[in-house]
C-alpha positions, -999 to +999 in steps of 0.1 A: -273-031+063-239-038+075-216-061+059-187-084+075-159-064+063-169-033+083-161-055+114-134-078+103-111-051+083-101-016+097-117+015+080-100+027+048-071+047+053-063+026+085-046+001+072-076-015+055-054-026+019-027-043+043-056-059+068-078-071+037-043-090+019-036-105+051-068-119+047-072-127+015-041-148+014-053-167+050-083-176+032-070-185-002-046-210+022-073-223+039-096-231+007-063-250-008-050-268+020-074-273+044-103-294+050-135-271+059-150-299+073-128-296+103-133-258+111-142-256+147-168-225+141-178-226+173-146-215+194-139-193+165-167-171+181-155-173+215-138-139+223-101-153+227-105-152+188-129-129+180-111-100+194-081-106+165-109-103+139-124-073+151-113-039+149-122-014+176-114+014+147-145+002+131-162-003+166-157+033+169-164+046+132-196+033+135-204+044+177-192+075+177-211+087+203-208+064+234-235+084+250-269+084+231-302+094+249-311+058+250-284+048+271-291+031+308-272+043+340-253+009+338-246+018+302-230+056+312-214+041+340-192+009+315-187+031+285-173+056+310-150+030+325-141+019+289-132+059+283-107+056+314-095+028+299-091+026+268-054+031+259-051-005+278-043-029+248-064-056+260-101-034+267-121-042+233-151-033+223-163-068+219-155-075+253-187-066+262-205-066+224-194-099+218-231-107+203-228-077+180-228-087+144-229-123+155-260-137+170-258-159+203-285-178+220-290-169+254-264-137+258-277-116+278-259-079+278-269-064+316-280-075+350-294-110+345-316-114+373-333-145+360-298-164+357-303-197+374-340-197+380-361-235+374-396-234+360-404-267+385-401-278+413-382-314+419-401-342+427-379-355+454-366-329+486-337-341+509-343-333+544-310-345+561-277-343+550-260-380+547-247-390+579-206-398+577-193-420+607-165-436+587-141-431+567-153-444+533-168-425+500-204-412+506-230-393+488-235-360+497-273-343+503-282-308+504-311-304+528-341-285+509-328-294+475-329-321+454-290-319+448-266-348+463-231-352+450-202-376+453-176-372+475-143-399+473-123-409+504-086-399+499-063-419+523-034-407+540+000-407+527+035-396+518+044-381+483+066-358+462+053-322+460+068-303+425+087-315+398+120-324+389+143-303+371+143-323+337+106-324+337+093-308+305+079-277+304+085-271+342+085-237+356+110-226+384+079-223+408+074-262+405+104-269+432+124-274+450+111-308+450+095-313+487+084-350+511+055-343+523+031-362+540-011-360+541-036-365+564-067-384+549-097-362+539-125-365+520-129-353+480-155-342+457-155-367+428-164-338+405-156-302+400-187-283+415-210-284+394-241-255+385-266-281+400-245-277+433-236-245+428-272-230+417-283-247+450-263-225+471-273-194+453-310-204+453-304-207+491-286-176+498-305-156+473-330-140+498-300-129+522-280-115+494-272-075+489-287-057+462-253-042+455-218-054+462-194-037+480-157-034+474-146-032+508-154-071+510-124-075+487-102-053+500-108-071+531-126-043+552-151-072+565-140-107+567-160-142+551-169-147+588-194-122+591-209-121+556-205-159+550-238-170+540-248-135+523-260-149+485-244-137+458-258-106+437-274-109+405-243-116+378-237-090+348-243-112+319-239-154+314-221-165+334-223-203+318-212-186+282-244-204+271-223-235+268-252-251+294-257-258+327-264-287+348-234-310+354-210-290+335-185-275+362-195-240+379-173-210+364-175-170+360-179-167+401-150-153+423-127-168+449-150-151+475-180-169+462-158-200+466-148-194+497-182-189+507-203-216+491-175-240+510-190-220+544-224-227+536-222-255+527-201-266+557-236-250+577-266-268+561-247-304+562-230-301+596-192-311+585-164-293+576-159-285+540-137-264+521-110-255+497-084-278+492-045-270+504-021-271+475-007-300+488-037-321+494-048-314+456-017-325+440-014-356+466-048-361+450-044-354+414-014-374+414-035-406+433+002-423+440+015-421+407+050-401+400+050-391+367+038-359+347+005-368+348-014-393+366-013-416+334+008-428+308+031-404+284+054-380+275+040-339+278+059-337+244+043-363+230+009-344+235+020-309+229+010-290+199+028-260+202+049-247+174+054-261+135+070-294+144+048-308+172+015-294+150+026-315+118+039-343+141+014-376+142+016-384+179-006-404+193-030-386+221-056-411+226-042-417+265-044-376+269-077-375+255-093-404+274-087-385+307-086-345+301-103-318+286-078-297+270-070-268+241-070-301+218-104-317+224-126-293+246-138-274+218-129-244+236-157-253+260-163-270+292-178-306+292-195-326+312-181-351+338-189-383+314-161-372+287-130-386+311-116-414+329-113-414+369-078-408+379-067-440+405-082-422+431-114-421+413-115-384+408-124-371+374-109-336+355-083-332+381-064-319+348-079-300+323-116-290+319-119-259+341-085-249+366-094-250+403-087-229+431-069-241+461-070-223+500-033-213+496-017-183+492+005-181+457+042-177+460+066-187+435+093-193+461+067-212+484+085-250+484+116-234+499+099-220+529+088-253+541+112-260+573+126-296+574+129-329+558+091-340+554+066-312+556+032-323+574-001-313+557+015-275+546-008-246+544+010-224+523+022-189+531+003-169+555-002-138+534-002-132+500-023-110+472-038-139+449-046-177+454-030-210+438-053-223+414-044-258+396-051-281+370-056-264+339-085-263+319-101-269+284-077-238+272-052-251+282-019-272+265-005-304+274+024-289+288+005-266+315-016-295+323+007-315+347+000-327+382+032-301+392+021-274+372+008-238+391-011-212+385-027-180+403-056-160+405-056-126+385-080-107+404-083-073+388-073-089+351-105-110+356-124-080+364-116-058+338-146-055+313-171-059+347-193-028+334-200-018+376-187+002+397-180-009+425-171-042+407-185-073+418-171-096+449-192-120+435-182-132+395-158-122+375-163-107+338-133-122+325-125-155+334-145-182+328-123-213+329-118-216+366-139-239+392-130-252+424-140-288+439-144-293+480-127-311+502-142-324+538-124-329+569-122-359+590-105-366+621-091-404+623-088-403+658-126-392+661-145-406+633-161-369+627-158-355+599 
């Protein structure tokens, strides 16, 4: 039998009297002055915190041997990685045996072949994808699926990419402030969601590799020629159990991005994809100016440090539109919790980031040539994406239209047990998405 403090205090003689009176006087604190009632249990199990109430010393004291008889080749080949690795600060045990001690419905520690699988069929099959021959919002079909989604009409315009100087909490890679004008395109209302995105990997599934390979990433073969090659089996759940359904896809990689946008583009005859950088703020920011694309102050909603935790501000506009550190509860939610921004688009702040098609370069703004910059691309080269937005771990602060972001490919890969690691879904990051975008030509009508 194994009790709580053999997890949650170091061993004796490792600091255990010092560990156990931090403790003790956190608890006794909590017990006087604060309500229990309020104690969000759930995201106190979610690894961000769990791995500050875990100690690997007693990980260790009670594994010694990382190598029994028992263990599978998968096994040999992470705890070996983890031997490699394990003078890197941030490589826990719990990383990977986050259900140890704890139990959690639906983790699943290995190769989860069965991830995404339905029991029954759907009573109703699209055919045809949903003919666009003007430019208005439509309903999107996925031919041999009974998955349709929204997609919102985004006119054309002229706006103000970055952020001001005096903004608050703006970071030097928000500016120069630049004009820049955007062609009209199409928009999914929603973050993708795991209907759409279970769709493509149902799809692909029979033309998918057994194993990855890492010369996909390092760019030895190109998304051209393995485009529509489904995704391998992920390590784990991906979902965090949190569900699946409508909530917004996460766990999978750029690639996989990159490529359900191809696919999709295939089975419905248009041109989807990524959006630009540009074309996401012009549409998070749906002709408004400001911070955000509503009403309010970022220091009215931030709750970082003593004063603005014990301040009373008022959050209700911030609430009624993103999911953030402050409501999520450390999870992702469904599309229903938030307002449409004026555009109509919903969690275009907050609920999971989203990656865009450019490269990430701080200095970026600067290298646009003249006075107003026409549909910009980004730089031509780089090593990790833009990704924008925010998401449900996010603060108020980091959660404005200006505000940027990047991929961390190799962070976000850390704990992934196989070697090579996966192309396909990352092990450690599970709070990024990416909506689509779909061309159309005004001259033409096509889209």
């Amino acid at each position: 039998r194994v009790g709580c403090s053999e997890c949650h205090l170091p061993p004796k003689g490792q600091g255990y009297l010092w560990e156990k009176a931090k403790t003790g006087t956190r608890d006794l604190w909590g017990y006087l002055f604060k309500d229990s009632a309020s104690f969000d249990w759930e995201s106190k199990g979610q690894l961000e915190y769990a791995r500050k109430h875990t100690y690997e010393s007693s990980c260790i004291k009670c594994h010694e041997n990382l190598f029994p008889p028992t263990l599978t080749k998968d096994g040999e080949d992470a705890h070996l990685y983890y031997n490699q690795q394990k003078k890197t600060p941030d490589l826990h045990c719990i990383n990977c045996h986050l259900n140890a001690g704890h139990y959690i419905e639906g983790y699943t520690h290995g190769s989860n072949s069965t991830f995404g699988k339905v029991s029954s069929a759907p009573k109703e099959i699209f055919t045809e994808p949903t003919p666009v021959t003007e430019f208005k919002s439509f309903t999107e079909k996925i031919p041999r699926s009974a998955t349709a989604f929204n997609m919102v009409a985004i006119p054309g315009g002229t706006f103000k990419m970055g952020s001001p100087e005096d903004e608050p909490f703006r970071k030097p890679d928000e500016g120069p402030v630049r004009t820049v004008e955007i062609s009209p395109f199409f928009m999914g209302e929603v973050e993708i969601t795991w209907d759409e995105y279970l769709t493509f990997y149902a799809q692909t599934s029979a033309e998918g590799r057994s194993t990855d390979t890492e010369g996909l990433r390092s760019g030895m073969a190109s998304i051209e020629t393995d485009a529509i090659s489904g995704a391998t089996p992920p390590y784990g759940q991906p979902d965090q159990g949190w569900g699946l359904g409508q909530r917004p896809a996460i766990s999978f990689s750029y690639h996989a991005a990159e490529t359900y946008c191809k696919w999709l583009s295939q089975v419905t005859g248009k041109t989807y994809r990524l959006p630009t950088e540009a074309e996401w703020e012009y549409a998070c920011r749906a002709g408004t100016t400001g911070p955000y694309f509503f009403p309010g102050d970022p220091r009215k909603f931030e709750k970082t440090g003593l004063k603005a935790k014990i301040s009373k501000n008022d959050t209700t506009v911030i609430n009624s539109y993103v999911v953030y550190k402050e409501n999520s509860p450390s999870k992702t939610q469904t599309p229903d919790f938030v307002k449409p921004n004026p555009f109509g688009l919903k969690n275009m702040l907050g609920n999971v980031a989203e990656f865009c098609a450019d490269w990430y370069q701080p200095d970026a703004y600067s290298q646009y040539p003249g006075e107003i910059v026409k549909d910009p691309a980004g730089p031509e080269s780089g090593e990790e994406h833009v990704v924008r937005g925010g998401s449900f771990m996010s603060t108020a602060g980091a959660l404005r239209c200006a505000a940027r972001d990047y991929t961390r490919t190799e962070a976000w890969l850390k704990t992934d047990p196989q070697m090579p690691k996966s192309i396909w879904w990352y092990s450690d990051c599970f709070n990024v998405g990416f909506r689509v975008v779909c061309e159309f030509d005004e001259r033409t009508g096509n889209k």
